[in-house]
Each structure stands twice: as structure tokens, then as C-alpha cells.
BASE-425635 format. One record per residue: residue in one letter; x, y, z of N, C-alpha, C in turn. Coordinates in steps of 0.02 Angstrom, whole numbers, padded with zeros to 5 digits, always signed. Example, Ala and Ser with C-alpha at 12.3 -4.5 7.8 and 13.67 -1.06 7.14 Angstrom:
<pts>
A+00660-00284+00390+00615-00225+00390+00660-00165+00390S+00642-00112+00354+00684-00053+00357+00645+00002+00394
</pts>
This chain:
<pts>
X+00705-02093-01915+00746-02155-01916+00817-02139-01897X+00865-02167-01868+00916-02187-01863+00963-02164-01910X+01039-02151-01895+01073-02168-01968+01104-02209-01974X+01149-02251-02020+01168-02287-02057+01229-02292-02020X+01284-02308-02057+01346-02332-02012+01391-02286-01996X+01428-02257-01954+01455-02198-01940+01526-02196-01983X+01559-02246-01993+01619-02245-02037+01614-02240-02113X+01600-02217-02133+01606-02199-02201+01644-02136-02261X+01682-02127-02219+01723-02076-02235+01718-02020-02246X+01756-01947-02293+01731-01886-02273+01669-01869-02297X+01634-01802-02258+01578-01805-02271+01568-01750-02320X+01623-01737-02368+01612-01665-02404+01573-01716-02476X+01522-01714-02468+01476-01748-02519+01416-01719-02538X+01440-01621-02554+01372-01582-02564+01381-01592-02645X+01436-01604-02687+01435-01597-02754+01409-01658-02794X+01374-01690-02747+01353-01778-02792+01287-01765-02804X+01303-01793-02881+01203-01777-02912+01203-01848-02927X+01139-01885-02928+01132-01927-02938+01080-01951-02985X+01078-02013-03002+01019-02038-03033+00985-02095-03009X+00911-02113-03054+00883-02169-02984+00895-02222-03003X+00916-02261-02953+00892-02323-02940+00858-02356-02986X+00904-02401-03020+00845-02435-03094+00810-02507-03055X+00813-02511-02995+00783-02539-02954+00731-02509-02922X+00709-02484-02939+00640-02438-02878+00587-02471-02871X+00551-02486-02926+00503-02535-02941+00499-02588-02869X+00465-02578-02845+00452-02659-02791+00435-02694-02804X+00397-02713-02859+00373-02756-02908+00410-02790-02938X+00463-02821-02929+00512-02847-02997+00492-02907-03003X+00456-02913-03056+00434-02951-03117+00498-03025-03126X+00471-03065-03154+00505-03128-03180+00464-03165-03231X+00499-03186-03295+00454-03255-03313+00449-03310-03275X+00403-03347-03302+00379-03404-03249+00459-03459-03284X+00484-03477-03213+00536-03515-03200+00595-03495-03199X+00596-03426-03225+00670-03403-03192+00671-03375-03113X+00751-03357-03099+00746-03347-03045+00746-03258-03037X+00706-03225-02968+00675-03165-02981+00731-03112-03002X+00729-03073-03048+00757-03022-03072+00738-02942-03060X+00757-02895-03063+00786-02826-03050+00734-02809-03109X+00710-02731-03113+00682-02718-03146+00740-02688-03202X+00824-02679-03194+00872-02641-03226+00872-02675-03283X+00865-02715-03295+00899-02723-03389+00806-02673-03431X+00752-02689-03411+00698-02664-03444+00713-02599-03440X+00733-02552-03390+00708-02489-03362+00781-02456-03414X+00827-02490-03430+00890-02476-03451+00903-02406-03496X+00856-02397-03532+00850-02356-03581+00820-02274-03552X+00779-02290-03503+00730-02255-03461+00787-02226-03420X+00824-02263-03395+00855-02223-03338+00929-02181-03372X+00957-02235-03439+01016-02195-03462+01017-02124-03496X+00943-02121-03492+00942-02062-03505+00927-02004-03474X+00903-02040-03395+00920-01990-03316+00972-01977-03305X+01036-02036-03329+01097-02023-03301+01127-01967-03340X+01122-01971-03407+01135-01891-03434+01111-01836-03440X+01041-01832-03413+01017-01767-03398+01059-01761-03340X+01060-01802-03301+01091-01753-03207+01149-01755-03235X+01189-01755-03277+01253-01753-03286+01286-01685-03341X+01217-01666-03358+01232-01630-03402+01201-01574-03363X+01146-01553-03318+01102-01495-03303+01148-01475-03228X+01196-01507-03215+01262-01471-03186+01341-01460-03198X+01362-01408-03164+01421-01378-03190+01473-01396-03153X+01476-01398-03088+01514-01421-03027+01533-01502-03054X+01599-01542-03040+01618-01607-03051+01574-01637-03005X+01560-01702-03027+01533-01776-02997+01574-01773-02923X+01575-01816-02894+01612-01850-02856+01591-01930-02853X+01570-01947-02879+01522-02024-02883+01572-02079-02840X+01631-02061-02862+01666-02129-02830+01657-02128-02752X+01669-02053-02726+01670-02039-02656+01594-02093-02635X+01527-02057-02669+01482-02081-02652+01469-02165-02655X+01498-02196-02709+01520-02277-02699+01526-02307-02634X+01596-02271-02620+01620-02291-02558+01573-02277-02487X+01529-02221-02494+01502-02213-02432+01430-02254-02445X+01416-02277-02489+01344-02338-02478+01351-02391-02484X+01435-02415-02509+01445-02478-02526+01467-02507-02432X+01497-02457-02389+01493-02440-02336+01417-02474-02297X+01379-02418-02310+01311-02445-02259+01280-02514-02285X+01298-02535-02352+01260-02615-02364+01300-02664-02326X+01366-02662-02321+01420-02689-02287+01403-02680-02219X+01380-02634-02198+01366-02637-02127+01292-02673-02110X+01248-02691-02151+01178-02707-02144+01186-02786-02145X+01248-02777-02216+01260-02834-02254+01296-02898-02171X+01341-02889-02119+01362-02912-02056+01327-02906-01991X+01256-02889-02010+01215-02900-01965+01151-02946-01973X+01155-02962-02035+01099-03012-02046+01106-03080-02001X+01050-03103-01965+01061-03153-01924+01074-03217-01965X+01100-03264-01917+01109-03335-01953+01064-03366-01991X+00995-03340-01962+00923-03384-01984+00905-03322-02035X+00929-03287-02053+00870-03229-02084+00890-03209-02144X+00930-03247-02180+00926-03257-02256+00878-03270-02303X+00825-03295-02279+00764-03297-02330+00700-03272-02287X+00712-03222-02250+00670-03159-02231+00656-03127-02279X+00601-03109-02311+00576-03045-02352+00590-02975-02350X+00600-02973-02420+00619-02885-02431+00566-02843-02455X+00578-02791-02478+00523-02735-02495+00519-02747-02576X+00534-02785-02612+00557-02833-02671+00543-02875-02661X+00473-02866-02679+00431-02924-02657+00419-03020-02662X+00482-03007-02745+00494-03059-02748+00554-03092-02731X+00589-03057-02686+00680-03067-02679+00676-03082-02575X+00698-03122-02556+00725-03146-02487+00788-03099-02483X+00810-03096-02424+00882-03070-02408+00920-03082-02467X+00913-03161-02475+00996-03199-02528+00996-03157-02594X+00918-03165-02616+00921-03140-02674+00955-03078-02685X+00917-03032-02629+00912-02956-02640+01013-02964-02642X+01058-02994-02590+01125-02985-02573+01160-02999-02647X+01135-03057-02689+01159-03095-02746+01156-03054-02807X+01099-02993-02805+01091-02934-02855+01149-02895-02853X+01148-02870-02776+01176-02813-02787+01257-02833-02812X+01280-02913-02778+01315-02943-02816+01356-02929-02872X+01300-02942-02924+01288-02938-03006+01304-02881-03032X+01270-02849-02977+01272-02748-02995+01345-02731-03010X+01397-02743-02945+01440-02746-02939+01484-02770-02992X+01463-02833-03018+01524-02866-03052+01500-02840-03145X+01432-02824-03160+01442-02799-03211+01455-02728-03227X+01479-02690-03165+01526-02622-03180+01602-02639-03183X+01602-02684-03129+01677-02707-03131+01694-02735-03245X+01644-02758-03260+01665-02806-03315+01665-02749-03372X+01597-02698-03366+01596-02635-03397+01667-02589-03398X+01706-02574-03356+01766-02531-03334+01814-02564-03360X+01825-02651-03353+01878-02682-03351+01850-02751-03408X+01872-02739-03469+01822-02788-03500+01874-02849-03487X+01936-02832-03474+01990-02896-03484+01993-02906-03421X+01964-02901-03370+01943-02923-03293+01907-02993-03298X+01939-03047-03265+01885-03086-03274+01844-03078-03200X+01794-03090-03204+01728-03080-03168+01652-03143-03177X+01663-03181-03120+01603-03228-03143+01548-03203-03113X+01492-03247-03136+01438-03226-03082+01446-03279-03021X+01413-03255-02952+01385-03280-02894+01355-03352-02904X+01362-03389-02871+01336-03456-02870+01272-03453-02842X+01200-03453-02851+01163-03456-02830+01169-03499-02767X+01193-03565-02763+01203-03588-02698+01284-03562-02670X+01272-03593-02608+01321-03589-02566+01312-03577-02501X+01354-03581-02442+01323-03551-02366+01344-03482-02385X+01268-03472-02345+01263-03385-02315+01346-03352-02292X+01381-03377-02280+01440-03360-02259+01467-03328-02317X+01471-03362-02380+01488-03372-02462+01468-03307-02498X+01382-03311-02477+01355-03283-02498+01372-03186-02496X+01364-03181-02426+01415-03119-02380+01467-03108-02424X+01506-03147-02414+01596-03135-02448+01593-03131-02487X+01572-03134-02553+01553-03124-02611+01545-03064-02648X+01458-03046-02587+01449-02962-02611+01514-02923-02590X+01539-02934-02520+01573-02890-02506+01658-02886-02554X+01678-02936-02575+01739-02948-02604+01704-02901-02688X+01653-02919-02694+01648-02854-02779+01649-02828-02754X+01612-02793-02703+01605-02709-02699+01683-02661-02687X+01722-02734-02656+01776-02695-02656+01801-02695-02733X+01812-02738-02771+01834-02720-02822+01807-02686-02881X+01725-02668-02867+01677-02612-02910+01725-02535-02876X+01761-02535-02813+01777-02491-02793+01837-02453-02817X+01881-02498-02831+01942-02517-02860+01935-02485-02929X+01875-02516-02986+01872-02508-03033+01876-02471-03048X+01810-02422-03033+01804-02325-03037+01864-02295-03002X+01890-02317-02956+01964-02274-02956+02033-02270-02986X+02015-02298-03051+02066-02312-03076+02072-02262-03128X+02138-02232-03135+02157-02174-03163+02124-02166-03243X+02065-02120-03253+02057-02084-03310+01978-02123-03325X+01971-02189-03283+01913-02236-03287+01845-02212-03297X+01832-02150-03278+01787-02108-03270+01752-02076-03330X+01804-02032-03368+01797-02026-03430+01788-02052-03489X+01819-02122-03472+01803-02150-03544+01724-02210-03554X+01730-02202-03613+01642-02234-03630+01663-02301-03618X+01610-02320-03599+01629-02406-03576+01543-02437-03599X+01579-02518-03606+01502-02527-03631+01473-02585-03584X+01426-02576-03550+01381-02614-03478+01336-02676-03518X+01342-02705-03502+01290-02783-03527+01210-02740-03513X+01190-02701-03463+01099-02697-03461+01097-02615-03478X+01149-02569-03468+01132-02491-03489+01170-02468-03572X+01196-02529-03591+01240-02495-03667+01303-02462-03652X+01323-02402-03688+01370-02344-03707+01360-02310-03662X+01395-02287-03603+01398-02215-03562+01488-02230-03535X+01473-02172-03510+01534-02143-03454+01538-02193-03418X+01621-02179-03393+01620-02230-03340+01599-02178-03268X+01586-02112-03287+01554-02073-03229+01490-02083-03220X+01453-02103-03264+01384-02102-03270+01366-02185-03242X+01395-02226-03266+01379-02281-03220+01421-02283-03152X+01456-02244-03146+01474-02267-03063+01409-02238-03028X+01403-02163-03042+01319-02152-03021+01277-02189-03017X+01255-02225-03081+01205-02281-03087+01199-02326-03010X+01275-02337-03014+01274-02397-02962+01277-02376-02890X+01296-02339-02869+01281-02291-02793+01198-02289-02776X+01168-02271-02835+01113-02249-02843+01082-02302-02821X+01099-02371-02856+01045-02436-02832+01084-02461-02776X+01146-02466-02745+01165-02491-02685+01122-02438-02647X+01129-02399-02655+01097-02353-02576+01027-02349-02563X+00973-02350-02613+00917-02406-02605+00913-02462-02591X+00960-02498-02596+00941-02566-02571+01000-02578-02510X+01019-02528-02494+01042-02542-02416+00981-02528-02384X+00946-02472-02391+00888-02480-02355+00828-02525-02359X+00806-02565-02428+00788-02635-02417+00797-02679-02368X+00895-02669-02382+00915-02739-02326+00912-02724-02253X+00898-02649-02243+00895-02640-02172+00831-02623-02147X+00772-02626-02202+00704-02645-02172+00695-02717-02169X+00741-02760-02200+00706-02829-02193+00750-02864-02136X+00795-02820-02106+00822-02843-02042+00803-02817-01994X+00760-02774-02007+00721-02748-01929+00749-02680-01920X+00795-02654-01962+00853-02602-01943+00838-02534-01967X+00859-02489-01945+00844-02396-01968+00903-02391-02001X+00887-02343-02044+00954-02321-02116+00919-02270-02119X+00956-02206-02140+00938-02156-02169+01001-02108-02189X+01009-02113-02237+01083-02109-02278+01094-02047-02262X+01162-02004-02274+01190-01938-02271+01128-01883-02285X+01110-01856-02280+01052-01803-02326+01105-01776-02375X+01153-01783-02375+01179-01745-02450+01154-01804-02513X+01170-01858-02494+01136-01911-02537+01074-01899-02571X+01027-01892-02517+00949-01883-02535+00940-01826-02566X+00969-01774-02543+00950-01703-02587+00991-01717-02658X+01032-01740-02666+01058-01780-02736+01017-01796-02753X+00986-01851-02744+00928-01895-02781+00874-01870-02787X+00847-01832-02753+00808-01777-02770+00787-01716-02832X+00849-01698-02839+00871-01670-02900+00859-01665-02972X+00867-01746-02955+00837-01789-03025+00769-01822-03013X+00740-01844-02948+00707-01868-02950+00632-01812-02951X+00618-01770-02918+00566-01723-02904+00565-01705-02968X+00592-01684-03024+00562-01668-03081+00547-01737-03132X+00564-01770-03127+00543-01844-03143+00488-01900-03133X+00492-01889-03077+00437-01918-03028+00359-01928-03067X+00315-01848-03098+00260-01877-03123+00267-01934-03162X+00319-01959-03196+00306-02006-03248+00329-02049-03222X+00356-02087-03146+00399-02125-03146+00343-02187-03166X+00262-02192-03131+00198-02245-03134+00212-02257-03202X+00226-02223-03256+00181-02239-03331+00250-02249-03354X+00315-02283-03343+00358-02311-03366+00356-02394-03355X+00315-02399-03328+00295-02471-03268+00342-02515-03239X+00394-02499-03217+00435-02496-03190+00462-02473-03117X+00392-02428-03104+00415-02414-03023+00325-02431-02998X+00351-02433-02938+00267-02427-02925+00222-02354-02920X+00158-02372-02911+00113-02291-02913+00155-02277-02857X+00172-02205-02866+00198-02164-02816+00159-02072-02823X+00168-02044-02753+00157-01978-02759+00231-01951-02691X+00221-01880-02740+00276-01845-02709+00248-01794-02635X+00279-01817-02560+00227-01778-02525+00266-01705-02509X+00313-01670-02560+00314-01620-02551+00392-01594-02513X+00408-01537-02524+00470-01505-02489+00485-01513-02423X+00395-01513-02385+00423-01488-02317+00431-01578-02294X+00435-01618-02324+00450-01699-02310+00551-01708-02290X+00573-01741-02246+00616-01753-02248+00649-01786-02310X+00731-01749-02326+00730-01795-02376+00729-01862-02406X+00760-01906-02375+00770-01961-02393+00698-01986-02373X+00651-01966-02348+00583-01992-02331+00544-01970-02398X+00571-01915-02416+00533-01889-02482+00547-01967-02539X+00604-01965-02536+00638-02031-02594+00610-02072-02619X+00606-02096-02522+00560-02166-02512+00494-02161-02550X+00460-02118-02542+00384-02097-02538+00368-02078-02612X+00428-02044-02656+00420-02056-02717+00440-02122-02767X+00484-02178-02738+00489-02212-02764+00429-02284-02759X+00382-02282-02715+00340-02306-02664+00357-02330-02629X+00410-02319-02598+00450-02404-02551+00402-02383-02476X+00394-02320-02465+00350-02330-02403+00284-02355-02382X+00258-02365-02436+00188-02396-02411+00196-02462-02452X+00229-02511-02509+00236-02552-02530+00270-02604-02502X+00337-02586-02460+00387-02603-02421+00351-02620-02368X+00313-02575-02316+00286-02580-02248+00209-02649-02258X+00185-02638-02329+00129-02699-02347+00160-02786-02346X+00243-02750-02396+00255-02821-02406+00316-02869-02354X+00331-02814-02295+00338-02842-02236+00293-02867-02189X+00226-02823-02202+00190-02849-02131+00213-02806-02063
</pts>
């Protein structure tokens, strides 16, 4: 595949460990009459406790914010190519159209922003509005999810998230890199488009994910997945353990 957007700033991004995606699941579930939801508030517990193993089973500093900026980057770039008509095109989220999938990551955004900055006011996204709205929206949090984590000492201190509890503010900026940069590649399979993020990214996610992986099925939360191994490209490995490659390619068609 292709890569992703060429501007994204420097590329010294070997020291980023990551955690997954509390979105992996392609499956995301809803009760009958709400509107479709993320598998992250269920998986919440499951994953906060990925984010402190990879945080603890290295010695070298994070860099998480760097990594923010370089996926909040490629959704922004996927995010200005969606056509006029192709907002309620299907994603690999099986129950989410473009709008939806754009209106999450949204959310993602504004409840780190609200986590970091509790005296921030921060609303949610209007489910309606024109696609135009919709765009400006994600992209106006992400700048200020960007803002947030760079703000002097923000990192260190415990902050408390509406769907993960008590952590770092290092540990959720991870969190959230982690699910934007999966679902840039959502939004750039359901636009027809190739992504395939930095490989320092993927061998990050890797890290945490390859020893994790047998159990990800029996948390029910991701779909059946198998791992096809080292000699797999990485970020193809990712895919392939999170199932997005054969679930994604079914529920496009």
C-alpha cells in the first residue's frame, strides 16, 4: 500500500510505544435505538491496563505527543478528501458511515481535551449539520486535543477521562494516537484510499500488541483474529491481528 500524507513532521519516532486501539473490534455493538457506538467505554478497563503495561515494560521516554501530531496529520489528510457524496459510504465499522466514524473520532478528541483540561469547556458534535460542519469540527478538536497534551507538565499528572478513569496524562495521549491512527486507516479504506502509517508506528503497536493478541477474541471486543507472524509487514501484521483485514475487505465489498 501507499503511504499516508508526506507532511507530518520529524520522523525521529523510534521511542513511541504504544497501546491499542480501544476501537479494534469491527463489530461495534449498540442498543437498539441508540446511535452506533465505539467499543471504548466497554473495553475501558481491558485496555487501561495495556496502557500501563507498555508504559511500564520500557525505560526510554514516551514521545506520544510527537505521535498525536503525526496521525492526527494523516486523518486530516483522508479527513479533505472525502467526496461531496461520500459521507454515508461504509466503513470497516460495520455499523458507522464516514459521518459517524468522523463524529467519534470527534468525541475521542474532545474527551481528552475535557480529561487534561476539566475547566475547558468542550461540547459534544451535533449529530446534524452539513458535511462541511461536520469536517471542521473533527479538525478544530484535534487541534485543540493537540494543544492539550502540550501543555507544560500535562503529561505527568493523573487526570480523570469520562470512559478510561484515573491515568496519566501520558498514558491517554497514547490511548488516543492509538485509536486515531486506526481509524485513519478505516477512513482511507472507505474512501477508496492506501494508508500505511510510519513503520515506527506499527512496530510500536506491535510491542504491545503481539504479546497480547492470543486473548484479544475472548475479551469480545475485537474480532476473531490470528497473528500471521514476523516475516508479515508491519502495519499489515496490525491489521491482521486486529481483524480489520478480512472483516474490513467483507464489510466493504
Amino acid at each position: 500500500m501507499g503511504q499516508g500524507p508526506p507532511q507530518h513532521g520529524p520522523r525521529n519516532v523510534h521511542r513511541l510505544r504504544a497501546r491499542p486501539s480501544a476501537c479494534a473490534r469491527l463489530q461495534c455493538g449498540r442498543e437498539p435505538g441508540e446511535a452506533p457506538q465505539c467499543a471504548c467505554a466497554q473495553a475501558a478497563m481491558f485496555l487501561v491496563g495495556w496502557a500501563y503495561y507498555s508504559a511500564a515494560m520500557h525505560t526510554r521516554p514516551l514521545d506520544n505527543r510527537q505521535a498525536l501530531r503525526i496521525v492526527n496529520g494523516y486523518f486530516g489528510e483522508f479527513l479533505s478528501r472525502i467526496p461531496d457524496e461520500g459521507w454515508e459510504l461504509p466503513t470497516p465499522c460495520t455499523e458507522w458511515n464516514i459521518r459517524d466514524l468522523v463524529q467519534h473520532v470527534t468525541r475521542g478528541h474532545i474527551a481528552l481535551v475535557r480529561a487534561l483540561h476539566p475547566d475547558m469547556s468542550a461540547s459534544e458534535p451535533a449529530a446534524a449539520g452539513s458535511d462541511d460542519e461536520v469536517a471542521d469540527t473533527c479538525r478544530l478538536w484535534a487541534s485543540k486535543a493537540q494543544a492539550a497534551v502540550e501543555a507544560p507538565g500535562v503529561l505527568e499528572r493523573t487526570a480523570h477521562h469520562s470512559s478510561l478513569g484515573e491515568m496519566t496524562g501520558d498514558s491517554l495521549t497514547l490511548i488516543r494516537w492509538g485509536d486515531v491512527c486506526v481509524h485513519a486507516w478505516d477512513l482511507a479504506q472507505a474512501i477508496g484510499a492506501d494508508f500505511t502509517p510510519d513503520p515506527e508506528l506499527a512496530l510500536a503497536a506491535l510491542e504491545w500488541l503481539v504479546p497480547f493478541s492470543p486473548g484479544l477474541s475472548s475479551t469480545g471486543h475485537f474480532a476473531e483474529v490470528s497473528d500471521p507472524g514476523p516475516n508479515t509487514a508491519p502495519f499489515t501484521r496490525v491489521l491482521t491481528i486486529t481483524g480489520r483485514m478480512t472483516n474490513a475487505h467483507r464489510a466493504l465489498g
